[in-house]
N, C-alpha and C positions, 0 to 999 in steps of 0.2 A: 460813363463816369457820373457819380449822384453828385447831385449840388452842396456847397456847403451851406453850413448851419444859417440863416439869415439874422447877417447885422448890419446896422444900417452904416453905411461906406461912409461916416465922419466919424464911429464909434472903432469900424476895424483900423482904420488909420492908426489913430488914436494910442489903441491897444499895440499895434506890430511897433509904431517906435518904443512905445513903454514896456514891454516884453523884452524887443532887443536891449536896450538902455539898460533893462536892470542885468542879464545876462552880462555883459561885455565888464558893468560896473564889478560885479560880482568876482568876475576871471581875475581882473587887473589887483581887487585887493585881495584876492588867495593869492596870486602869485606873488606878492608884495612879501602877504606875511608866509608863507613858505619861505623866501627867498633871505627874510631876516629868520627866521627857525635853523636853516641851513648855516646862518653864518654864524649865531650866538651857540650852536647843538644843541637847541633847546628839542629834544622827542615830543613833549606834551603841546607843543604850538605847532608842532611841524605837524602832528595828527588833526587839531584844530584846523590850521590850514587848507592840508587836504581833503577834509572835510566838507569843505564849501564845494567841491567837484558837484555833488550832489543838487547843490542850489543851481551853479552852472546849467548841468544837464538837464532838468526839468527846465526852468526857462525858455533853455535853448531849444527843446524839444517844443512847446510850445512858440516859441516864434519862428519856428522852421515851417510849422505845421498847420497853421491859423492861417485861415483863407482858402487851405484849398478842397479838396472836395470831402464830401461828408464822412467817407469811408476814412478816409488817412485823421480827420479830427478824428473821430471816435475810437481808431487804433491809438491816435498820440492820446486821450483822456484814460482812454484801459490803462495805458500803460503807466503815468503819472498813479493811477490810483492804485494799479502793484507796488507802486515804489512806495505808496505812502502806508499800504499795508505791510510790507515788508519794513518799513520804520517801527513802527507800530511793534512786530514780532522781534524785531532788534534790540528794541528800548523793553522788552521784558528780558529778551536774555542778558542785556548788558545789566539789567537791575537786578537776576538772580548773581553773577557771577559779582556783581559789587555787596549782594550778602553774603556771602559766602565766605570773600576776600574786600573786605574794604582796601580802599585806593588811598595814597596819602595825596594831599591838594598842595600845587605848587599855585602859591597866593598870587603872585603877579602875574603868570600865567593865563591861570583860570582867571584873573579880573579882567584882564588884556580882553580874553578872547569874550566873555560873559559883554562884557561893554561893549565892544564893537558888534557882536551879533544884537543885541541890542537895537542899538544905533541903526543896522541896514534892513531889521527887520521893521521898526514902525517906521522907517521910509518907504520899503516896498508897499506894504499895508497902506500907506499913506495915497504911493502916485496910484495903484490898483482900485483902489476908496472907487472909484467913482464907475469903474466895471462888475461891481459887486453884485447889481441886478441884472445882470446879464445871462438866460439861460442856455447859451453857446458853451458844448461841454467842454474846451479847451479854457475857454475865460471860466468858467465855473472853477476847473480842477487849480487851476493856479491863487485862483482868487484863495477856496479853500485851503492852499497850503502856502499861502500869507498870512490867512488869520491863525493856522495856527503856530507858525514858527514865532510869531508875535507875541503868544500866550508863553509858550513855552519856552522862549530863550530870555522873557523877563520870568518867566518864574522862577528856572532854573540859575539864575544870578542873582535871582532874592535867597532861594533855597543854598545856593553854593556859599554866600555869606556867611546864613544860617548854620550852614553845617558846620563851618570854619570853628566858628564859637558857641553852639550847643555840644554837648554831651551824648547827644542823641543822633540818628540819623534817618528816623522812619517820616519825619516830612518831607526829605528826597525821594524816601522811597511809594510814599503814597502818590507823588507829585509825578512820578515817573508809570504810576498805573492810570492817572489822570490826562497825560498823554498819549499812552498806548491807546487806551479806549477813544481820543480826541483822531489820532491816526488812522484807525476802523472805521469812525464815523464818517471822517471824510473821503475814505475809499468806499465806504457802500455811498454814499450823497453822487459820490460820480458815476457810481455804475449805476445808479437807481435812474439817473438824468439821461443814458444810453439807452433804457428801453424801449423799444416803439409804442408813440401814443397809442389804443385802440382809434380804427378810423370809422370818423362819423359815416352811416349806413344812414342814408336818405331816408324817410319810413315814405312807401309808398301808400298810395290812396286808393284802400280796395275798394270803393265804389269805382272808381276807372279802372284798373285793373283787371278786376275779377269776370271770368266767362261770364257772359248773361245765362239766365236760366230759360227754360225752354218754356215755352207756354203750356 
């Protein structure tokens, strides 16, 4: 069995409660707001809701997975960074299909949820802040995909404003190739962090080394 990634034991502490903590946090208020989605029939919060699954599972994958040996990190980091490629190729086809067919915007709704993702992404960003330099590919992949739900669910609540009351729609729609490309990024930055270093080759010293020459 290989070794895991080396952190120093007050930094992994540190990380596993704040990994769990934001997972469990996360569970408690999707099932919250599912649970009011189910009771008002609101569709468009109940999809928001279930939504957070995704948050759930990446977390929870990393704090399943942090600490133990090198191979299971670098399978949980592959795998975070499919997911975040696969957002990435999500957020372009959800972008063709909202050209094609624009969606109409249930206002309290979409502010409800815009706010609140909000709210729990520059918290996560916030307790994460201080494992940011960390090149453990597990704390790397996560950190990465706090800075960007950060960007992205403040911009898309500035942009969903926007939309509301412009005539237009193509700053959603730029803002949404902005993030695909932010989703790519951070899946090659994780996989690029899996390769193995080249390892340092001693240079020997041909004067000790080399046959002596014959007289």
């Amino acid at each position: 069995m290989s070794e895991p990634f080396p952190v120093e034991a007050k930094t992994a502490r540190a990380y596993t409660l704040t990994i769990w903590g934001i997972a469990l946090g996360i569970l408690v208020f999707a099932s919250g707001v599912v649970a009011w989605a189910l009771a008002v029939g609101n569709a468009q919060l109940f999809k928001d809701g279930v939504d957070w699954v995704y948050d759930v599972a990446l977390y929870g994958i990393a704090a399943i997975v942090f600490g133990r040996d090198a191979r299971a990190e670098r399978l949980a980091a592959m795998a975070i960074g499919a997911v975040m490629a696969m957002a990435g190729l999500h957020t372009l086809y959800d972008l063709a299909a909202k050209i094609i067919t624009p969606r109409p915007i249930e206002v309290w709704a979409l502010g409800f949820s815009a706010g609140s993702a909000v709210v729990i992404a520059v918290l996560i960003v916030g307790v994460l802040w201080r494992f940011r330099g960390e090149a453990n590919p597990v704390i790397k992949a996560t950190w990465l995909s706090s800075r960007n739900d950060v960007i992205s669910t403040t911009g898309f609540a500035l942009l969903g404003l926007a939309a509301r009351v412009a005539p237009v729609r193509w700053p959603e729609y730029l803002f949404d190739l902005f993030v695909a490309g932010l989703c790519f990024q951070a899946s090659w930055a994780i996989w690029r962090s899996l390769r193995p270093k080249p390892a340092e080759v001693p240079v020997q010293n041909k004067a000790a080394t080399a046959p002596a020459a014959g007289l």
